[in-house]
N, C-alpha and C positions, 0 to 999 in steps of 0.2 A: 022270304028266302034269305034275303042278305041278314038278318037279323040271327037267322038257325046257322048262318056260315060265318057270323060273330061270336057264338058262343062257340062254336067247335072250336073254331082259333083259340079264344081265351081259355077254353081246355087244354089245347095242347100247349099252352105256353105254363101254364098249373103246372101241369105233368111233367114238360121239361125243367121248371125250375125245383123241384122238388126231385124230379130223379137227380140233378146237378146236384143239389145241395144233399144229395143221401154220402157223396163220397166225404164230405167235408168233417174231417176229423175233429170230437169235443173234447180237447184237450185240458186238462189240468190247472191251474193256476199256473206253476211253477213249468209249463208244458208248450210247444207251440207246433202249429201245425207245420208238415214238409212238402212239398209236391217235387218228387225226385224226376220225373219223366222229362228230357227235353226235347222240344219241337215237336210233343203229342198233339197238338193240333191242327201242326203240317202248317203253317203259318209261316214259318222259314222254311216253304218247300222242301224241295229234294236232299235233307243233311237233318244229321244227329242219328243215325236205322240204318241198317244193311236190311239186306232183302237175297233171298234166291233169286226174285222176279228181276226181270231187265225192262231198263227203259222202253216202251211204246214208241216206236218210228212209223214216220209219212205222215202226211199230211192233212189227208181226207180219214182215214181212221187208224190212228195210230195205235189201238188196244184191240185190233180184229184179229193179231196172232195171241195165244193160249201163251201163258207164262210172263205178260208184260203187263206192264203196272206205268201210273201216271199221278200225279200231285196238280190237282186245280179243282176251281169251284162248281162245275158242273161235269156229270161223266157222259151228257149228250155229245159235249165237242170232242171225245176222246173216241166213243163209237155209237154210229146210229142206233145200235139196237141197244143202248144201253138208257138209264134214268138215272134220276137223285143228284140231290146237291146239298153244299156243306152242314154238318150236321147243330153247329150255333151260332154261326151267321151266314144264314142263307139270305141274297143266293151267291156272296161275295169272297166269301172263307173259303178255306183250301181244305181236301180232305184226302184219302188214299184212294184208289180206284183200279180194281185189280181184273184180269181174266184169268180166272183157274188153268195152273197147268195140269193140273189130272196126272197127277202123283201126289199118293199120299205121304204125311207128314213133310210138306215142303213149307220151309218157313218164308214166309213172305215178311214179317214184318222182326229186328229184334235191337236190342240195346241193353247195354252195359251202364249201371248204377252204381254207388257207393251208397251203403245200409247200414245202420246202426245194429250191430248183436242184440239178439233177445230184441227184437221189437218186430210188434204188429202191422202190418203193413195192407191198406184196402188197395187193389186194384182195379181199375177201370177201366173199360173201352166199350164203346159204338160201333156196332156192326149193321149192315143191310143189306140186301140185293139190290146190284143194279141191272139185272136183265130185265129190258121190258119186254116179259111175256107170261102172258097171265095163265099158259098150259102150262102143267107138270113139269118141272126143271133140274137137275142137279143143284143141290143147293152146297154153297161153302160151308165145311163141319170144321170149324178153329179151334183149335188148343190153342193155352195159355202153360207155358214150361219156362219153370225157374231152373237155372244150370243144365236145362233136359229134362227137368223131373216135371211132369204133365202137372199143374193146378188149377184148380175148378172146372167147372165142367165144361163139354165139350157144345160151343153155342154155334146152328144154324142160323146161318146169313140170309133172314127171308124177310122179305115186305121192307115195309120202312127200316126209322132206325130203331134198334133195339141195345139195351146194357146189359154189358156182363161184368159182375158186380161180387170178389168175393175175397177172403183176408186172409194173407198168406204170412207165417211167421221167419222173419230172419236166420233164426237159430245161434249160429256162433259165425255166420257170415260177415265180410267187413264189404262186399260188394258180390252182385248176380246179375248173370245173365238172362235179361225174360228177350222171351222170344214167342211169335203169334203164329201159330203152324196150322196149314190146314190139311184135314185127312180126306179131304175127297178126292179120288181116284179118276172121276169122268169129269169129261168135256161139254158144252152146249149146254149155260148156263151153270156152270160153274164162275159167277162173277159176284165181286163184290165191294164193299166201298168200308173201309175203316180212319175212326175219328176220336179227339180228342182221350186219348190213353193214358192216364194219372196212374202213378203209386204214392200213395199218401198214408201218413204216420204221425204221430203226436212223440217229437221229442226232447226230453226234459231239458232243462237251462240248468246251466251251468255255474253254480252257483259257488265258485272257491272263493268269495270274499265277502264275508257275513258280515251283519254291523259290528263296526266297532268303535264303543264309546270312548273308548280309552280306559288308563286306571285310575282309579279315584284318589284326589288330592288334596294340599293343603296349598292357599295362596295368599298373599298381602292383598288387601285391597287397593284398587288403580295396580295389581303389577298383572300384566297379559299373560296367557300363557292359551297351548293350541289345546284343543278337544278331538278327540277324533286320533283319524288318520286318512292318509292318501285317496282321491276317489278313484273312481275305478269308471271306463265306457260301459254303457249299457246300465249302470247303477242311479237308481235317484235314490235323494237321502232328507230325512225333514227330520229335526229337534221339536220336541215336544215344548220346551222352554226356552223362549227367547231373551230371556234375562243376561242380559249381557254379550250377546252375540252377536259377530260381524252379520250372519247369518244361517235363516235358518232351515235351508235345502243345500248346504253343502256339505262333503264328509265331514272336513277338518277347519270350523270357524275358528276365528280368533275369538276368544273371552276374558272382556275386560271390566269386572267387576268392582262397586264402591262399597266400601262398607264403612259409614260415618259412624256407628256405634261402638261401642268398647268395649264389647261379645262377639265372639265367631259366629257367624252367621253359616249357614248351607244351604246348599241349590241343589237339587237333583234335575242329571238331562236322561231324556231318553232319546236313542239315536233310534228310526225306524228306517231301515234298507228295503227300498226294492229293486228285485233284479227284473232291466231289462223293460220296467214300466209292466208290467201286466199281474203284479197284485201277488209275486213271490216273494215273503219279506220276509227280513229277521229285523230284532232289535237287541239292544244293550245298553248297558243303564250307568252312567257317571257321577259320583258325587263328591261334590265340593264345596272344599271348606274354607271361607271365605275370613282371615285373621285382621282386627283393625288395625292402623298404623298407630304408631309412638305422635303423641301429641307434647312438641315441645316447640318455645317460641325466646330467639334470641335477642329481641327488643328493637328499639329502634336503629334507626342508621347515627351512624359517631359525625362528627366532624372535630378533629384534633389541629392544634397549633404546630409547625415544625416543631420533631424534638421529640415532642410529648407521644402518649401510649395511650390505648386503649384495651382493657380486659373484656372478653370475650367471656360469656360464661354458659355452658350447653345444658347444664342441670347435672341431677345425680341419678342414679338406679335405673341406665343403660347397660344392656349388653356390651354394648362397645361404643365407642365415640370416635369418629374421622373426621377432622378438619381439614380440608384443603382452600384453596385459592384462588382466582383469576385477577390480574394477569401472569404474576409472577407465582411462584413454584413453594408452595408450604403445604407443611403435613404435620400433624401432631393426633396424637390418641387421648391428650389429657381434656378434660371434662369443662377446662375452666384452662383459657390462653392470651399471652399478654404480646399485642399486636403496636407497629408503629408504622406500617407500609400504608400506603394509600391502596387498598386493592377490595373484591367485592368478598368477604368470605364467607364461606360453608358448611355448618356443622350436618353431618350423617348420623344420626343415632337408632339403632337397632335394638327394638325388644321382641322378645318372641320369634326372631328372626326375621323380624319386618322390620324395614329400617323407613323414616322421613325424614326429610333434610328441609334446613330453612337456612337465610341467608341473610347477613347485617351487610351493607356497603359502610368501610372506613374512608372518610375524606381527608386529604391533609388540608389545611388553606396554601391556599395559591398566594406564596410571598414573592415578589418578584427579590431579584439581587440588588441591594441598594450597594451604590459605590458614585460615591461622589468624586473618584481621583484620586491623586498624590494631594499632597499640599500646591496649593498655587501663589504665584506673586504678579504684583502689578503695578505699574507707574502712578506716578501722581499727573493728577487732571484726566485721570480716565475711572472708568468702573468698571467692574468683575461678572460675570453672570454665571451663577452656579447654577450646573445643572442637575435633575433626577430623571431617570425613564418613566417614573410614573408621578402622577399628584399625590400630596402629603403636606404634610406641617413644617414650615423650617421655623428655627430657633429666633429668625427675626418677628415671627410673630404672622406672617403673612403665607397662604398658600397655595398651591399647586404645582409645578415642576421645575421653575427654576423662580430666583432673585437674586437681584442687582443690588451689589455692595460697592461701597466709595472706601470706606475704613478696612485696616485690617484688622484680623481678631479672628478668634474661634468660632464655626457656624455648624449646627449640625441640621438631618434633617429624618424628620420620620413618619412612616407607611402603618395606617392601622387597618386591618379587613380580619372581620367576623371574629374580634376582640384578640386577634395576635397582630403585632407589630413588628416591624424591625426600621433600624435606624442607620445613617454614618454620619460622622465628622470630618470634617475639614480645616484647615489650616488656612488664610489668606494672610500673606504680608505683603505692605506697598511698601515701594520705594522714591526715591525721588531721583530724578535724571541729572548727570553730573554737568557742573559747569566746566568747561574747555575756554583756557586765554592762551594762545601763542603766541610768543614775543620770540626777539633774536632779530639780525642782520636778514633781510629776505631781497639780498642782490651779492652779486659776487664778480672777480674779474674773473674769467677765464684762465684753469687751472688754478684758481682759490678754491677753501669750501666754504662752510657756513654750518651754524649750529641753532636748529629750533628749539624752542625750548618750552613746553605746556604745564599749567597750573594743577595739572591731574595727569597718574601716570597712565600708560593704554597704548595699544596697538597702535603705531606708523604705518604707514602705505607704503614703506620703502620695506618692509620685514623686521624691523627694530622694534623694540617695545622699552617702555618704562617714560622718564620724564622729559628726557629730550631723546633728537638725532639730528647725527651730522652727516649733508649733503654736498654732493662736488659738481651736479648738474644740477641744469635749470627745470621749472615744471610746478606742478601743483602738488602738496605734500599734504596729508590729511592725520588724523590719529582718534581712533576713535577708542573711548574710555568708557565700562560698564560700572554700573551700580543695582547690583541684583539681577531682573533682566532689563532693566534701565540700559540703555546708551546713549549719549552723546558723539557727535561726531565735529572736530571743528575741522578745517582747513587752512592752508597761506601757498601763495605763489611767490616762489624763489625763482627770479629773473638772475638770466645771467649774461653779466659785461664781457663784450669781448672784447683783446687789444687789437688799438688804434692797425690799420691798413691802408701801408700806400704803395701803387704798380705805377710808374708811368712807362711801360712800357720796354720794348727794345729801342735802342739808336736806329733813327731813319733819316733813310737821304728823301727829301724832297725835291719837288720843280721850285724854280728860284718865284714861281709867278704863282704860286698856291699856296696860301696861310695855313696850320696844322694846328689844330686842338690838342694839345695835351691835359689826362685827367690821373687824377689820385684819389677820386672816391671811392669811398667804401660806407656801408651804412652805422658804422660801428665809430667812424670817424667824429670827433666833435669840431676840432679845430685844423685848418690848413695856414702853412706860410712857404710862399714859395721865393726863390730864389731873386725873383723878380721884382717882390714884396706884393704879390697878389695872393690874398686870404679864401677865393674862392676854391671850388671842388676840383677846378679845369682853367686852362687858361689860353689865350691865339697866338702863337708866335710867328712871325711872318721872317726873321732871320737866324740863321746858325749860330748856333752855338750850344752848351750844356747848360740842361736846368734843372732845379733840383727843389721837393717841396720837402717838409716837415707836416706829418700827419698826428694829429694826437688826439686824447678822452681821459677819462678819469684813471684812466689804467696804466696812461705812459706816453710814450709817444715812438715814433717809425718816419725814419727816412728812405729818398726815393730820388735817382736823378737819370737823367736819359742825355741822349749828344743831338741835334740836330742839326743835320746836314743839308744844303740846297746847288741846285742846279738849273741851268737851263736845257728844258727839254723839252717845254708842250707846244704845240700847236694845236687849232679848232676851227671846224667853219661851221655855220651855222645858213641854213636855209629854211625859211620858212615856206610853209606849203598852206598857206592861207591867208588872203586879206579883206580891209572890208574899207574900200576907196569911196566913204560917204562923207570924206572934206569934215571928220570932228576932230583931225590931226592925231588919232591916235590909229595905228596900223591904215593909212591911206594907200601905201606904198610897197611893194617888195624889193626886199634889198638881201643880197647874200655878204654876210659880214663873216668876220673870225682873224684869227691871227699866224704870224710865223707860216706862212704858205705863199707863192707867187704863181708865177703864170697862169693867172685865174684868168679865164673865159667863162660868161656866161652866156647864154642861148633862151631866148624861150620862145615856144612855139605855138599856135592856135588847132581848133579843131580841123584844120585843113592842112596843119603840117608844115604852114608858111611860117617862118622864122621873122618875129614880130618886136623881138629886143636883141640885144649884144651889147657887152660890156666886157672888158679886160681889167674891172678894176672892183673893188669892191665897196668902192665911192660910191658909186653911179647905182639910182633905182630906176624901177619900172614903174610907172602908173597903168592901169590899161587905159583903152581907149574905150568910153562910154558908147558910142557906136557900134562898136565889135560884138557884145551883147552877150560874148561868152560868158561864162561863167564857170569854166573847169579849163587850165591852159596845162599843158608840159614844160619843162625846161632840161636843161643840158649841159651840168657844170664840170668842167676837167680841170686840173694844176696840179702843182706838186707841192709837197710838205716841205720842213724844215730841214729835211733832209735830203731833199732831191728825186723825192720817192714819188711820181705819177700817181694822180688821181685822179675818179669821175664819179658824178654825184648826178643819178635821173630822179623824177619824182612831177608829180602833180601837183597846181595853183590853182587852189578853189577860191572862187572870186563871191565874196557875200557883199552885196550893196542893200 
């Protein structure tokens, strides 16, 4: 039994894929199939259809009133009394599911298309009954109507599903309105379920860009040039000959062709278009003529000396001849040209109107600039070092960039690379450094001058030049004399005498009791005599009177004389504030001495203030007493001067034993 309920299924799966595949349009090469219908298979529910019918409301059966319709995959959950489910994927698809409203021609199901004119159009749809009742029933009677106008026949809605299947021509339409009407009039099984609704058509491709190979040419060999032209979407393209193409499935390759023989050569392409990929082609066919280049060759590369030239020669029996340049800017049309730059050049020559070019590099040699200088000079006891920037030959015989010369004379020196040379000369001359003697008087008196006088004339250090100069001050005097760049410099020191100077002062009064130095030195001074007949600088006078010295040197001599005066006037006391009573008789004792003062008292006291000596005379000393053991006392001395003028003198007695 399960085996007889296997083939039945495999039956109707036959059946459905073959009724399916009956709508499937066999279109043309140049043709592809359309399926205009949207959401015929209710697969995006409730949109893309109007309907007379109204939605189905509640709950429990929402398609139990006449004239309501619903979208899903079974018409059990819509109304109990109802069957069937989706008609190509059952039991999970969606399909239409209607209860008759019982009026005729009421359109339940319609949509609006856009149609190609003049073309055939098959249309399809799935219809069945879902009343489950297996008595006698109004059945759904559908038309199928293009803008209104009824097409194909009029198909009951019975049993399973069933297809209505039939081909309806466009006409001069550019869009129609189909719509799925049905003419039954009664109620109570008047129900039914529609599915998967196609209009389908085979319409031709569009073919406004046919191959195109291009127009047939003439080309130099190696010069590019394009084939074809522009592609186009939806186009594949393939060249029959790949000879020379970037490629060959696009409209417009690049072809870049050789041709090493000295005969035009030809290639034919053919181009094959398809539009769209599905085997709608055109072709077109290019040929080209492939012209050899000018074979001409302008020799080796040059290497030239500064100066020199080089001829260029491109040959004869060219169309035309271009010579240019890099780096610098030349241009000539002649066949044969006379070059002296260092640069790479170019001859173009064109026959047949193919042109090749070849290229000779001109070199100059690389001379560097020789310069050796001016002329140069040099002293004796020395040497010369000539220099060059670069290594070469000098004329002494020895080489590389510089050599050392003692003598003078003519030296030259010279550079040879890749058999050009270049050279300089030079000049050296020595000299010898001059001798300098200065004689003349080199001391002078003050406010004299003096005249030096050199064995070679030249520049003074005082701004004079030539063979002497005369000076009025004293210092060091130089002159420095050239021989070529030779100098010499001597020098002499000019000392200068000054006259003799003698001050002894202003007249002064002295104390009759104090001796007075008088002086008349001066450093300039050689000799003294004074009044006195003392020849020294200074001399003591201890009485009044005028003295008077003679100063002199080589320069002359100067007098000098002064008054001195004297008087009585001094007095002095003297107190010592320290002794040392260790019996060697020298400072054992203190004693206050001096002169021209009286009523002297003297007092000295100990650390207790007790008054431990007195004396009114300046005879009389103190010893201390070794007992007492001080060793710091006071004293207390009063009187009066020369003059009657009161005095007092305090102070400290530091005792060192």
């Amino acid at each position: 039994m399960r085996f007889s309920l296997l083939i039945k299924l495999t039956l109707i799966v036959i059946v459905w894929l073959c009724q399916t595949n009956k709508i499937q349009a066999q279109c043309s090469a140049c043709e592809h199939s359309v399926q205009l219908i949207q959401n015929g298979n209710f697969s995006s529910g409730n949109s893309g259809f109007t309907t007379n019918l109204v939605p189905g409301t509640g709950f429990f059966c929402p398609l139990c009133t006449e004239g309501t319709y619903a979208i899903g995959p079974n018409a059990l959950f819509y109304h109990n009394g109802f069957t069937g489910s989706d008609h190509t994927n059952p039991p999970s698809g969606n399909f239409f599911i209607a209860n008759g409203a019982g009026y005729p021609n009421y359109q339940v199901w319609c949509q609006t298309v856009s149609v190609q004119p003049n073309t055939n159009y098959t249309f399809s749809m799935w219809t069945r009954d879902v009343a489950n009742n297996p008595n006698p029933h109004p059945l759904a009677q559908l038309q199928v109507t293009f803008n209104g106008i009824a097409s194909g026949p009029i198909h009951l809605a019975q049993g399973g599903w069933s297809n209505v299947q039939f081909v309806w021509n466009s006409g001069n339409l550019s869009s129609v309105q189909i719509c799925v009407t049905n003419l039954q009039d009664q109620t109570g099984g008047n129900d039914f379920g529609l599915d998967d609704i196609t209009l389908t058509a085979c319409h031709a491709y569009h073919i406004s860009h046919p191959a195109n190979a291009g127009t047939d040419k003439s080309i130099c060999s190696n010069e590019s040039t394009i084939l074809g032209s522009i592609s186009y979407p939806g186009y594949s393209y393939l060249w029959n000959n790949p000879t020379g193409l970037s490629s060959t499935v696009v409209s417009n390759p690049l072809l870049l062709i050789q041709n090493s023989s000295q005969q035009i050569s030809s290639q034919t392409y053919i181009l094959t278009s398809d539009s769209a990929n599905v085997g709608c082609i055109s072709k077109d066919t290019v040929i080209v003529n492939v012209k050899p280049l000018p074979v001409f060759d302008l020799g080796e590369n040059r290497q030239l000396c500064p100066g020199e030239s080089a001829v260029l020669t491109a040959g004869s029996g060219w169309q035309s001849v271009q010579w240019h340049s890099d780096p610098f800017s030349f241009s000539s049309q002649e066949a044969q040209v006379s070059v002296n730059v260092e640069a790479m050049y170019y001859a173009t020559v064109t026959l047949n109107d193919c042109s090749a070019e070849d290229s000779v590099n001109v070199q100059i040699t690389d001379l560097p600039e020789i310069d050796l200088g001016p002329d140069v000079a040099f002293c004796e006891g020395n040497t010369y070092t000539l220099t060059s920037a670069v290594s070469g030959q000098w004329s002494t015989g020895s080489s590389g960039n510089q050599v050392e010369v003692s003598e003078g004379g003519e030296y030259s020196f010279l550079f040879t690379n890749n058999g050009c040379s270049v050279a300089d000369t030079i000049r050296v001359t020595r000299y010898d450094y001059p001798v300098i003697i200065i004689t003349g008087d080199l001391s002078m008196c003050e406010g004299q001058e003096t005249t030096l006088i050199s064995t070679v004339a030249g520049e003074w250090s005082n701004g004079t030049s030539g063979y002497s100069t005369t000076v009025n001050t004293d210092g060091n005097y130089s002159i420095t004399a050239a021989n070529g760049p030779c100098e010499s410099t001597a020098g002499a020191e000019v000392s200068l005498l000054l006259m003799p100077f003698a001050d002894t002062g202003r007249d002064t009064l002295v104390c009759d009791d104090q001796p007075i130095v008088i002086s008349a030195y001066a450093a300039q001074n050689g000799h003294y005599l004074w009044s006195t007949g003392d020849t020294l600088p200074e001399i003591t006078v201890h009485n009044p009177g005028i003295y008077s010295v003679i100063a002199s040197n080589e320069c002359g001599n100067v007098t000098s004389e002064v008054w001195i005066d004297m008087e009585a006037c001094g007095w002095n006391i003297y107190i010592p504030d320290c002794i040392t009573p260790n019996h060697d008789g020298i400072n054992d004792a203190w004693q206050v001495e001096g002169y021209n003062f009286s009523d002297l008292e003297v007092r000295v006291y100990n650390r207790l203030g007790d008054m431990i000596f007195f004396s009114n005379t300046s005879e009389k000393s103190w010893v201390p007493n070794e007992k007492e053991g001080d060793d710091s006392y006071s004293f207390f001395v009063t009187g009066a001067d020369n003059r009657g003028k009161k005095f007092e003198r305090t102070g400290h007695i530091l005792v060192l034993r």
